[in-house]
C-alpha positions as CSV (number, residue, x, y, z in Angstrom):
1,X,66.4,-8.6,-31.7
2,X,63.6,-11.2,-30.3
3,X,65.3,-11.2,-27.0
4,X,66.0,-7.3,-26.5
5,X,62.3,-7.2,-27.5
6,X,61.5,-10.1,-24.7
7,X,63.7,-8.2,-22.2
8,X,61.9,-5.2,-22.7
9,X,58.2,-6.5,-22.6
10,X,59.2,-8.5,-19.0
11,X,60.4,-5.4,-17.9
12,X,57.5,-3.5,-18.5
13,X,55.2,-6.0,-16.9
14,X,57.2,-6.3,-13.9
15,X,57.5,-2.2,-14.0
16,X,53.3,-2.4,-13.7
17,X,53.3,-5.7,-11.2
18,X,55.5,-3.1,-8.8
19,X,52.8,-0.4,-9.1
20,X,49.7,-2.9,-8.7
21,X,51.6,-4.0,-5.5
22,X,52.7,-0.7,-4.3
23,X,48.7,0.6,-4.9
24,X,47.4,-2.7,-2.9
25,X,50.1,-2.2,-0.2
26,X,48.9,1.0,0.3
27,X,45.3,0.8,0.3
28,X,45.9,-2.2,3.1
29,X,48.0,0.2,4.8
30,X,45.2,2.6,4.8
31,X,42.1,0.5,5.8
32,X,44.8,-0.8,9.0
33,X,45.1,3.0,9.6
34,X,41.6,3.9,9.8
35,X,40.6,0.2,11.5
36,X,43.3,1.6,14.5
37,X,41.4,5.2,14.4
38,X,38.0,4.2,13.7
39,X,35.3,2.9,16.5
40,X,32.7,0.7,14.7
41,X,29.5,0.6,16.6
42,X,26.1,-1.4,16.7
43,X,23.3,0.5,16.8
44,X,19.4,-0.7,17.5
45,X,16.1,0.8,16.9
46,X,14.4,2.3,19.9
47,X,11.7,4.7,18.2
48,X,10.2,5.0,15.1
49,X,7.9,8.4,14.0
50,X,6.3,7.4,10.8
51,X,4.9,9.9,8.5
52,X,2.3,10.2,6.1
53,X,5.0,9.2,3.4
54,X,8.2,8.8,5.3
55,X,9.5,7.9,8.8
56,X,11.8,9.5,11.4
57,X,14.2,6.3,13.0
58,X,16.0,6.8,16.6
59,X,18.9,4.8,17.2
60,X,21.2,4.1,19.8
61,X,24.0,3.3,20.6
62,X,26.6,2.6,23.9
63,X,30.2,2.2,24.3
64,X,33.2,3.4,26.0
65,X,35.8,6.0,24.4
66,X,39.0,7.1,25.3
67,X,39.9,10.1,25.4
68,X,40.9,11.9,22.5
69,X,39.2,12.7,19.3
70,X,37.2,9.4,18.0
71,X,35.2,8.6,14.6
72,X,32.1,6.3,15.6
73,X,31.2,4.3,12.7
74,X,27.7,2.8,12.1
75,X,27.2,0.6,9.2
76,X,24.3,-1.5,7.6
77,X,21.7,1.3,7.6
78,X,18.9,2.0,5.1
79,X,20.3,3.2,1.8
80,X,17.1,5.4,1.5
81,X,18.6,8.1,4.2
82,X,18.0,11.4,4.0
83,X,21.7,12.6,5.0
84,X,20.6,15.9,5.7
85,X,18.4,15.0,8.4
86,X,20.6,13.2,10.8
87,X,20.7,14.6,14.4
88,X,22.8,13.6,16.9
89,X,22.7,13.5,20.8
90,X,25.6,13.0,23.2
91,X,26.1,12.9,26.8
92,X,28.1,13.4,29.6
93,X,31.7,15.1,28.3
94,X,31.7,14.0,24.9
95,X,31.2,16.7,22.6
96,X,30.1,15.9,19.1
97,X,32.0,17.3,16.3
98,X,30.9,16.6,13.0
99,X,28.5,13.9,10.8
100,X,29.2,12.5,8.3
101,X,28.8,9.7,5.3
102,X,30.6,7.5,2.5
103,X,30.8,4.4,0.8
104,X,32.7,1.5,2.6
105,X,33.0,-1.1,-0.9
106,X,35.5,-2.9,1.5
107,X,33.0,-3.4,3.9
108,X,33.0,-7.6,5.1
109,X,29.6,-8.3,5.0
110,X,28.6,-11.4,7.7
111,X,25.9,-13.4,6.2
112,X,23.2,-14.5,8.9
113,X,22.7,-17.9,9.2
114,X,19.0,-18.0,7.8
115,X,20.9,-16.8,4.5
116,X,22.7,-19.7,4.8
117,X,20.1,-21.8,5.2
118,X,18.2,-20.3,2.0
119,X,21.4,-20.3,-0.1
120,X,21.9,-24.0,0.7
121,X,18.1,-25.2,0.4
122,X,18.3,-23.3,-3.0
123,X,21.1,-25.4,-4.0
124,X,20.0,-28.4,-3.0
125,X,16.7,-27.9,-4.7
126,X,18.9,-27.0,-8.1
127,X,21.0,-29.5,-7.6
128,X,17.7,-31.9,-7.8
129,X,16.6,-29.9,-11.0
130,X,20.0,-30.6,-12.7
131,X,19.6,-34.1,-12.2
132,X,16.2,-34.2,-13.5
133,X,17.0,-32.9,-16.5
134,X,19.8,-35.4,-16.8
135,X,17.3,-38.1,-16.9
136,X,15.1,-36.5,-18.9
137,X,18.1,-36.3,-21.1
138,X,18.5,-39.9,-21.1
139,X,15.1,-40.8,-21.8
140,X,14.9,-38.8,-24.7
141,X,17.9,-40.4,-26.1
142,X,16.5,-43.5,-25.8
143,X,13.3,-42.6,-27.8
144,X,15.6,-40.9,-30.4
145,X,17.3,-44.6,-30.8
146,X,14.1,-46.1,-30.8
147,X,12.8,-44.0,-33.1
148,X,15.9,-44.9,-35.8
149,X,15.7,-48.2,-35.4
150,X,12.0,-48.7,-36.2
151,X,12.6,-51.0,-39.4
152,X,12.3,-54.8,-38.7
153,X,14.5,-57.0,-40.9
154,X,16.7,-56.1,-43.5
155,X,16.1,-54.8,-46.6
156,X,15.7,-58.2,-49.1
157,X,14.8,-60.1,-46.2
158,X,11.1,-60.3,-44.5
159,X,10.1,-60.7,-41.0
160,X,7.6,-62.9,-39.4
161,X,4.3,-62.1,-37.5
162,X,5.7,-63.3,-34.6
163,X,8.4,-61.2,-34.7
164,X,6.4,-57.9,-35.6
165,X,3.7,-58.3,-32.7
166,X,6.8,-58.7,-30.4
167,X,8.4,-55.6,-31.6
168,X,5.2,-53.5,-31.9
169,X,4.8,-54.9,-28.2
170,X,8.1,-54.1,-27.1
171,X,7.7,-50.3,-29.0
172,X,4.5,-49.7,-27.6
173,X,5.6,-50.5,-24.3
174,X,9.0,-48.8,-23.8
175,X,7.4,-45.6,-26.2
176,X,4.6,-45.3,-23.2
177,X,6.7,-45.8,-20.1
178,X,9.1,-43.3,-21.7
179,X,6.4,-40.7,-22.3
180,X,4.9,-41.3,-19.1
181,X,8.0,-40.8,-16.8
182,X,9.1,-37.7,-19.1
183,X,5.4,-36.5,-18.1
184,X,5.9,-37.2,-14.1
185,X,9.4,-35.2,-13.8
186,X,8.1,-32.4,-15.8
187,X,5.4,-31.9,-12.8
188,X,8.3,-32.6,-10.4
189,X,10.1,-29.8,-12.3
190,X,7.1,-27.4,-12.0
191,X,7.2,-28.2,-8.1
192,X,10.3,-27.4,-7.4
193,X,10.4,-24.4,-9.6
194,X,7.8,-23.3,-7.2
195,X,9.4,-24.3,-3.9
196,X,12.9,-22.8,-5.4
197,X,10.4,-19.5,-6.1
198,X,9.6,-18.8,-2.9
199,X,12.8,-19.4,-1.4
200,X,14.7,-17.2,-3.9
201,X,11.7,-14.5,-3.2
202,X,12.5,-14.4,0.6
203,X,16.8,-14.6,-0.5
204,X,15.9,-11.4,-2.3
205,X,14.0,-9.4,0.6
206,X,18.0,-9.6,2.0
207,X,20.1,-9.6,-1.0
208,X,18.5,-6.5,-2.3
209,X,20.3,-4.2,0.4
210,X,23.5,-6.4,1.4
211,X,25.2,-4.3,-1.0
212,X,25.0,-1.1,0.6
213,X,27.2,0.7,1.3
214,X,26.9,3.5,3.5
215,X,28.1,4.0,6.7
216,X,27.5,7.2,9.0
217,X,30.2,8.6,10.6
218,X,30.1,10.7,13.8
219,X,33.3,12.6,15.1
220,X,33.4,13.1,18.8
221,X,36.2,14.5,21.5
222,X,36.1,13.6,25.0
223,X,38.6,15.2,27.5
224,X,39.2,12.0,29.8
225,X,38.2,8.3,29.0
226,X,34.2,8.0,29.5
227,X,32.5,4.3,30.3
228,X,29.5,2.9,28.6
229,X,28.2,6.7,27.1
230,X,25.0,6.8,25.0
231,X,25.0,8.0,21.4
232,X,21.2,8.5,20.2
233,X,20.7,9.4,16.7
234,X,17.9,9.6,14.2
235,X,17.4,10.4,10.0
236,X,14.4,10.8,7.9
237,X,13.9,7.6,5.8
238,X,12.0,7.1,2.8
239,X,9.9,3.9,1.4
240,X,7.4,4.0,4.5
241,X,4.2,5.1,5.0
242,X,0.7,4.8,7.2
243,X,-3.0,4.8,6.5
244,X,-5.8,5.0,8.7
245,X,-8.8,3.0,8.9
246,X,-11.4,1.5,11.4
247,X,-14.0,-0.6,12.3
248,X,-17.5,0.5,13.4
249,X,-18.8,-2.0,16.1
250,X,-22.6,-2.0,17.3
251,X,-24.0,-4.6,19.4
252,X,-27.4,-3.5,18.8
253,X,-29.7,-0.7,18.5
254,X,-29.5,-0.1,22.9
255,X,-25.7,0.1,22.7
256,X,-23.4,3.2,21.5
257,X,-21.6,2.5,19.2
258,X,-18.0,1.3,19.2
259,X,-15.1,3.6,16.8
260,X,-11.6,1.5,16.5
261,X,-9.1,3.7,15.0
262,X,-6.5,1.5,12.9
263,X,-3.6,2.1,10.7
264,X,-1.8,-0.1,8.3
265,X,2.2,0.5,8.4
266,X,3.9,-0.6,5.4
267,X,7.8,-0.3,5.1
268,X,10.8,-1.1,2.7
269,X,13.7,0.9,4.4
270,X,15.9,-1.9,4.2
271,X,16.0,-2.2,8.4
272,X,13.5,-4.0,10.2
273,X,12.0,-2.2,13.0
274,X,12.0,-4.9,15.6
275,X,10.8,-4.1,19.1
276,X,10.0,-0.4,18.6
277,X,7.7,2.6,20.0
278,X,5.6,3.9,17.5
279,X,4.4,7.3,17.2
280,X,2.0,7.9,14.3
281,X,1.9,11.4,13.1
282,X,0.1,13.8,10.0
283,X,2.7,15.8,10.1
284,X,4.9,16.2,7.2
285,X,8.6,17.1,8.4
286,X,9.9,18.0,4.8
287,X,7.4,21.4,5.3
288,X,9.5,25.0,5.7
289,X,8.9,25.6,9.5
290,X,10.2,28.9,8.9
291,X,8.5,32.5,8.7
292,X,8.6,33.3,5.0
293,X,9.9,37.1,4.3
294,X,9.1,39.4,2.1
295,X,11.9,39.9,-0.9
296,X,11.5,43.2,-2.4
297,X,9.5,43.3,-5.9
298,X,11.4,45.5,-8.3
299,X,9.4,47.3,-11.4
300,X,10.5,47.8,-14.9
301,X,9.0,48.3,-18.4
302,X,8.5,45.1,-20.2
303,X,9.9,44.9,-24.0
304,X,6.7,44.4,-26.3
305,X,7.2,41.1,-27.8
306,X,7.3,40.8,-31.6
307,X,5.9,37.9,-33.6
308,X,7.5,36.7,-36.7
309,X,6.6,34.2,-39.2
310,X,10.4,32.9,-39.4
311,X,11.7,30.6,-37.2
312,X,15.0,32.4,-35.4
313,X,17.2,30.8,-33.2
314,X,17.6,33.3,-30.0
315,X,20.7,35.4,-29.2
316,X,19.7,35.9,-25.7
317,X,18.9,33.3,-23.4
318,X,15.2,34.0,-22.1
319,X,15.1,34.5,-18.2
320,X,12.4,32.6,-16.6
321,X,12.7,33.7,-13.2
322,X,14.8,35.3,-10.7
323,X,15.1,36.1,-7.4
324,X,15.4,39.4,-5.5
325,X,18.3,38.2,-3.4
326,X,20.4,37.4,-6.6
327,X,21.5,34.1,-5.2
328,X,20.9,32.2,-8.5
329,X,18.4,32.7,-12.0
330,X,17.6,30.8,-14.7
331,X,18.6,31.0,-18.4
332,X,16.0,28.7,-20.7
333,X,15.6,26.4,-18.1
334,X,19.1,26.3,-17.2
335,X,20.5,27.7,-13.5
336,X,23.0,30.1,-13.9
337,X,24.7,32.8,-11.5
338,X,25.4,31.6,-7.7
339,X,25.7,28.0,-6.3
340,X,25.2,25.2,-9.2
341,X,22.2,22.8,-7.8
342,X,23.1,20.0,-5.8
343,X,22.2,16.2,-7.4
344,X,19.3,15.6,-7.1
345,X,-0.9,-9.8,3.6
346,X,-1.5,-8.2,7.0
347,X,0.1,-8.7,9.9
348,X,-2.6,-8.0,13.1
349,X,-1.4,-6.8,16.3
350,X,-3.0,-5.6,18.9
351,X,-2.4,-2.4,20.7
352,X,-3.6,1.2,21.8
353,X,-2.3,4.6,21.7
354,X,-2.7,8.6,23.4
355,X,-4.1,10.6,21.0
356,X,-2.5,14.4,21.1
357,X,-4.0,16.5,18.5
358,X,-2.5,19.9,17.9
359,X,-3.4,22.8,15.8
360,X,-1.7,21.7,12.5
361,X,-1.4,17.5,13.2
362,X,-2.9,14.3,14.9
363,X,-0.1,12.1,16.5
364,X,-0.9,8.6,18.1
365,X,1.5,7.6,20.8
366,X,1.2,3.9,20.8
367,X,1.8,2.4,23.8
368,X,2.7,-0.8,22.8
369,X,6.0,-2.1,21.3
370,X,5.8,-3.3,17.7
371,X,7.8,-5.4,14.7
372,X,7.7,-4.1,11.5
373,X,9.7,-5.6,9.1
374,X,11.3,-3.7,5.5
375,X,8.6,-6.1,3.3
376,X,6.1,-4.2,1.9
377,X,3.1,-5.8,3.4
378,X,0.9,-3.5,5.1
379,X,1.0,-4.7,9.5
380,X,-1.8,-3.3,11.2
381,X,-1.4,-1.6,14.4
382,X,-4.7,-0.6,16.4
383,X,-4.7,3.3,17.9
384,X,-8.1,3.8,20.0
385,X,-11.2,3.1,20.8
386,X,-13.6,5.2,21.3
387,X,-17.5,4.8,22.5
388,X,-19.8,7.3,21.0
389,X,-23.5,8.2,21.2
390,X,-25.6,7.5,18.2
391,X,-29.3,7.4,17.6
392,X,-30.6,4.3,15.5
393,X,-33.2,3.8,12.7
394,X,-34.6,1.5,10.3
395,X,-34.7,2.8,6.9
396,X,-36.2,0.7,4.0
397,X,-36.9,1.8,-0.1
398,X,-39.6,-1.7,-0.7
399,X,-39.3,-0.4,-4.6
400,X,-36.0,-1.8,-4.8
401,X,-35.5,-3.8,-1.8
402,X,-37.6,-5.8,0.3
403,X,-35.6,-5.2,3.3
404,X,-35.4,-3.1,6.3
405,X,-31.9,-1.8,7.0
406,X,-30.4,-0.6,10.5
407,X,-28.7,2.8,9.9
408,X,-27.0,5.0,13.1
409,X,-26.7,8.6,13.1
410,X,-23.2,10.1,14.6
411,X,-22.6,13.8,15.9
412,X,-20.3,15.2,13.7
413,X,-18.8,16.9,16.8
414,X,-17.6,13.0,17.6
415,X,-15.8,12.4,14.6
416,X,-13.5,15.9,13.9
417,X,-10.3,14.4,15.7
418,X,-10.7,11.7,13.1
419,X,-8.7,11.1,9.8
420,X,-10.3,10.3,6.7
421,X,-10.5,7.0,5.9
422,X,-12.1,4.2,4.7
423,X,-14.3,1.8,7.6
424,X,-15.3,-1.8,8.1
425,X,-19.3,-1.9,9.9
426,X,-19.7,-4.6,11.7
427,X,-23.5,-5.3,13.7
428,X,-24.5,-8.0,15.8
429,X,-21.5,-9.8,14.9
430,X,-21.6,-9.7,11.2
431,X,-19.8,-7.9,9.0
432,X,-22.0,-5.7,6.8
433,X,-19.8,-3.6,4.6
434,X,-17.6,-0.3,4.0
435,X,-18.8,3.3,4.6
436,X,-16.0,6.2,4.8
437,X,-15.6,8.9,7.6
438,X,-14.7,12.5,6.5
439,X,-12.8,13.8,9.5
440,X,-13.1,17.0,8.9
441,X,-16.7,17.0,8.2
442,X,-19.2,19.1,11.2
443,X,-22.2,17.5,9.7
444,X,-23.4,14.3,10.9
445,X,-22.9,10.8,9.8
446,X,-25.3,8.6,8.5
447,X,-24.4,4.9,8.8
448,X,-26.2,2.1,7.6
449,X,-25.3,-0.9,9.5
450,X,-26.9,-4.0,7.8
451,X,-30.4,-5.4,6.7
452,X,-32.7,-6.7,9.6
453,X,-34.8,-10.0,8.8
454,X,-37.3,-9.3,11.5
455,X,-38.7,-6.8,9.8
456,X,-40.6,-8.1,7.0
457,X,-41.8,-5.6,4.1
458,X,-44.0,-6.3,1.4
459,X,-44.4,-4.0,-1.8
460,X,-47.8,-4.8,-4.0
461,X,-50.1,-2.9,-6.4
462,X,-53.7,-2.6,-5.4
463,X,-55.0,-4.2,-8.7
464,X,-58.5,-3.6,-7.8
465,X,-57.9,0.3,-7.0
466,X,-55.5,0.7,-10.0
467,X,-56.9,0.9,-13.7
468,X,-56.5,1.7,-17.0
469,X,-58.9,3.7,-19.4
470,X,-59.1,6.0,-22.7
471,X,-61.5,9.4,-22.2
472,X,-61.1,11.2,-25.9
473,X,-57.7,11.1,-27.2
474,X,-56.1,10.5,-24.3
475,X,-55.3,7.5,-21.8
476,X,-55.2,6.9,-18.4
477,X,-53.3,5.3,-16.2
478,X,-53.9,4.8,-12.2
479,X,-51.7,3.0,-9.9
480,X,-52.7,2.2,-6.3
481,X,-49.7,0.9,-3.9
482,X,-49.9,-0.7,-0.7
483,X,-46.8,-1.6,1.2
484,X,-47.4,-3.8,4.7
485,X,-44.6,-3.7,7.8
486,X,-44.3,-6.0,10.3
487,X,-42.1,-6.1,13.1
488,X,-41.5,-9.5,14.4
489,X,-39.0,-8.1,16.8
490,X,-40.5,-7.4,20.8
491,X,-38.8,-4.1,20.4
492,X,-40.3,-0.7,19.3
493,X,-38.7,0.8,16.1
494,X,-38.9,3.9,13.8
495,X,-38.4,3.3,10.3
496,X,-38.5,5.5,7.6
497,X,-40.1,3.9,4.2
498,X,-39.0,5.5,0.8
499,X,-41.2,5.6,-2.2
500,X,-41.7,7.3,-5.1
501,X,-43.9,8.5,-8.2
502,X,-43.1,9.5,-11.7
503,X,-41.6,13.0,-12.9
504,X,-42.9,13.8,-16.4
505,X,-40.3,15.7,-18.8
506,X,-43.0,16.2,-21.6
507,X,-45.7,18.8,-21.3
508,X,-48.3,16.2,-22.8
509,X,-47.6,13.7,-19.8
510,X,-49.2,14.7,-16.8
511,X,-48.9,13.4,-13.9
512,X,-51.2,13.8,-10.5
513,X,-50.4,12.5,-6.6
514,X,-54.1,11.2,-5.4
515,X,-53.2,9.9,-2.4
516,X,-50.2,10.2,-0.6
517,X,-51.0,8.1,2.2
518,X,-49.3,10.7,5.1
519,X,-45.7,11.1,3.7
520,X,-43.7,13.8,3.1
521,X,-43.8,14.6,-0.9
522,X,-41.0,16.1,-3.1
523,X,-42.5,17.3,-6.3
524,X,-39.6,17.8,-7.9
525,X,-38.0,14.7,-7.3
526,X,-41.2,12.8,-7.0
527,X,-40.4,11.5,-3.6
528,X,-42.3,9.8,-0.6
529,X,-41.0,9.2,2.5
530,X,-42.5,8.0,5.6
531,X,-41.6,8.0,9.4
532,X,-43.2,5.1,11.7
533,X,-43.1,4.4,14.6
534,X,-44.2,0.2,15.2
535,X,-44.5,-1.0,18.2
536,X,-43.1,-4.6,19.1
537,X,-44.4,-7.4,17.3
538,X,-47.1,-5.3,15.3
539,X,-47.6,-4.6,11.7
540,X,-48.5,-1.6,9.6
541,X,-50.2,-0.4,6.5
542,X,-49.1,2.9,3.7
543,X,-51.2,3.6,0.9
544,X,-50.8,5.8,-1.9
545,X,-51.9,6.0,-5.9
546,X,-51.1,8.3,-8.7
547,X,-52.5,8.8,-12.2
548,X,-50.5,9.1,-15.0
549,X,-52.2,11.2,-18.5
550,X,-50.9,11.6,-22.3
551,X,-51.7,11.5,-25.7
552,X,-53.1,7.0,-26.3
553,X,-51.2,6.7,-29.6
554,X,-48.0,7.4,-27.6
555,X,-45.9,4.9,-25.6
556,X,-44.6,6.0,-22.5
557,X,-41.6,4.3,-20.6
558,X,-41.7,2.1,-17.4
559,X,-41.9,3.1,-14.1
């Protein structure tokens, strides 16, 4: 019985080693069939379009094909293709016949050798952690045995000074150099858990897309053999984007000023663009290019709808749209009738670009060749240049600031081919902060530029014109201000000074401008402005006082 059951079990096993065999033999017989019909290709980046949010990649390809029918296959490209983008372009007599994709899982990967180099320095560096810890280990165990063998002499028996101070010696001794070298490789540990870090980091920037899969594969027929044809194609990809910023250069208040147009390119496709032409663009290539038509809108009577307080599950589905071509509706949420729905640190460079601006987009040829690797660090690539015309001013508000600031004035004619974006101001050299230009704006632009030390301001209340006194129930209050301007510079400037008095909000404060000195006065806002023209190393005077009236048992705030 034990051996027709033995029989029988070896039988079966061997039964399911045939099949495992037969399956492997023919799979290997398959991948040799499709190795013999199949053309693998290498195919580099030539041109890159990025998008707002996406990128459109060009790549080509050469080679010579027989003729005959041929599948071209091109492997190691970015998982985050949009298949139904891909165009192809042939030449010559070779006449593309279809495009398409799968998953190669056989696919022999070929580490480069700066993986190598990672994967070993990571090892090494573990292999120095392992052996750390082994000594650690050992030390430990030696305090541990210290540690349980603590009592001197035996139990009846006593021990003698001598004997104690040596131990203690020898305990305190061994306990501290055991402590301390425990203390020195755990900071060893912590440094080579950093090194090992990084290296693992830059291992992962590779590892993270060795396993995919994909390959592209183009079917073309040539009549008679062709040598050394070109096979250009391009995709949409995903994970890549552009923003624009500049910098706003001024010499000084003689020179125009100086608009650099920049954009940061940041990019995780999984390919490195190495080498490339760039084209920048605000297009967005995922928009219907097509005329939309008009679907006919059919009428019907609408079913009242009745309220209940019961809760009743529905009957009917509840449609919550359609469409007049009948292609496909929806049921609760659910599609129905028709197709079912598919499945769902920077890097500077230098550089400058043409400019073509359309009625619907801004594209920046640049004319430079670029690298931009798949990290995810934004690499700055520099578009144009532009000189514009701009009238200068000082501008100063002495309440808050002491200071005289430098601010430029911009047609806004000058800056409507711009895109929004943010914009570093440099003057004289130094950079003075971040302003932001609305491209689209026709108004001007107001700039301010930096502070100016040669132009020294001085803010003080005239204490002997300024009072304070009681007539009947009520109190007054008068303020006289003075503010003094020199300009140390040999140049002649306009500035325009920016004061202010008091608004009351209560009918019982009153409030009255004596002397406004020559400016300009907004009652409603209470403010003073001044426009002066100084000549070069000069100085001037402004003058003006208000009084301020309410009830003297009331306190009234600061100002």
């Amino acid at each position: 019985m034990e051996t027709f059951r033995y029989n029988k079990i070896r039988s079966i096993i061997f039964g399911f080693k045939t099949i495992v065999f037969s399956l492997i033999s023919l799979l290997a017989s398959s991948v040799l069939w499709a190795a013999e019909t199949e053309l693998r290709l290498p195919s580099s980046i030539t041109h890159v379009t990025v998008f707002l949010n996406q990128a459109q990649v060009t790549r080509l390809a050469k080679t010579n094909l027989e003729a005959g029918t041929t599948d071209i296959v091109f492997d190691r490209v970015s998982p985050y293709i949009n298949i139904k983008s891909i165009q192809v372009k042939t030449e010559g007599n070779v006449n593309l016949l279809s495009v398409s994709h799968r998953n190669n899982y056989l696919a022999n990967n070929d580490k480069p050798q700066f993986v190598i180099e990672l994967e070993d320095t990571i090892a090494t560096l573990e292999n120095q952690l392992a052996l750390i810890n082994i000594r650690k280990e050992a030390l430990n165990t030696e305090k541990e045995v210290i540690m349980a063998n603590k009592h001197i002499g035996g139990e009846n028996s006593g021990v003698k000074v001598e004997d104690l101070e040596d131990a203690l010696v020898l305990f305190r001794k061994r306990s501290q150099e055991i402590g301390e070298e425990l203390l020195k490789l755990d900071a060893t540990i912590a440094k080579l858990n950093v090194i090992k870090n990084k290296f693992q980091s830059q291992l992962n920037l590779y590892l993270k897309n060795i396993n995919n899969t994909l390959e592209i594969v183009i079917t073309v027929k040539t009549l008679s053999a062709v040598n050394n044809t070109k096979i250009e194609w391009s995709y949409l990809v995903g994970n890549t984007s552009w923003v624009p910023f500049y910098d706003i250069r001024v010499k000084d208040t003689k020179s125009q000023l100086q608009l650099v147009s920049k954009a940061n390119i940041t990019q995780r496709t999984g390919e490195d663009w190495k080498n490339v032409v760039l084209k920048l663009s605000t297009a967005n290539p995922t928009e219907n290019g097509s005329k939309p038509e008009l679907n006919p809108i059919y009428l019907g009577y609408q079913m009242p709808k009745v309220y209940s307080t019961i809760k009743q599950k529905s009957s009917a589905p509840n449609i919550r749209g359609s469409r007049a071509d009948e292609s496909a509706y929806y049921q609760g949420g659910i599609r129905a009738q028709g197709e079912a729905a598919s499945d769902a640190e920077v890097d500077f460079s230098g550089g400058i670009s043409n400019t073509v601006q359309t009625d619907i987009n801004t594209e920046f040829n640049v004319t430079s060749a670029y690298n931009i690797p798949s990290d995810n660090n934004p690499h700055q690539v520099d578009l144009t240049v532009n000189n514009l015309d701009a009238y200068y001013a000082y501008g100063t508000v002495p309440k808050l600031d002491k200071t005289a600031f430098v601010t430029a004035k911009v047609s806004g004619n000058d800056l409507v081919n711009q895109i929004s974006g943010e914009a570093n101001v440099y003057f004289d050299g130094t950079y003075t902060g971040k302003t932001y230009i609305n491209g689209t704006t026709n108004d001007s632009l107001m700039l301010s530029l930096g502070k100016d030390k040669r132009i020294h301001i001085q803010r003080n209340l005239l204490k002997d014109f300024s009072s304070k006194s009681f007539s009947g129930g009520s109190k007054k209050e008068l303020n006289t201000w003075e503010i003094s301007i020199r300009n140390t510079r040999k140049e002649i400037i306009t500035i325009v000074v920016e004061d202010q008095i008091p608004v009351s909000t209560d009918k019982e404060i009153e409030i009255a401008l004596l002397n406004n000195g020559g400016a300009e006065y907004d009652e409603t806002k209470g403010k003073l402005k001044w426009i002066v023209t100084l000549d070069g190393e000069k100085s001037h005077t402004l003058k003006f006082s208000f009084e301020v009236k309410y009830p003297k048992e009331k306190i009234i705030s600061n100002y």
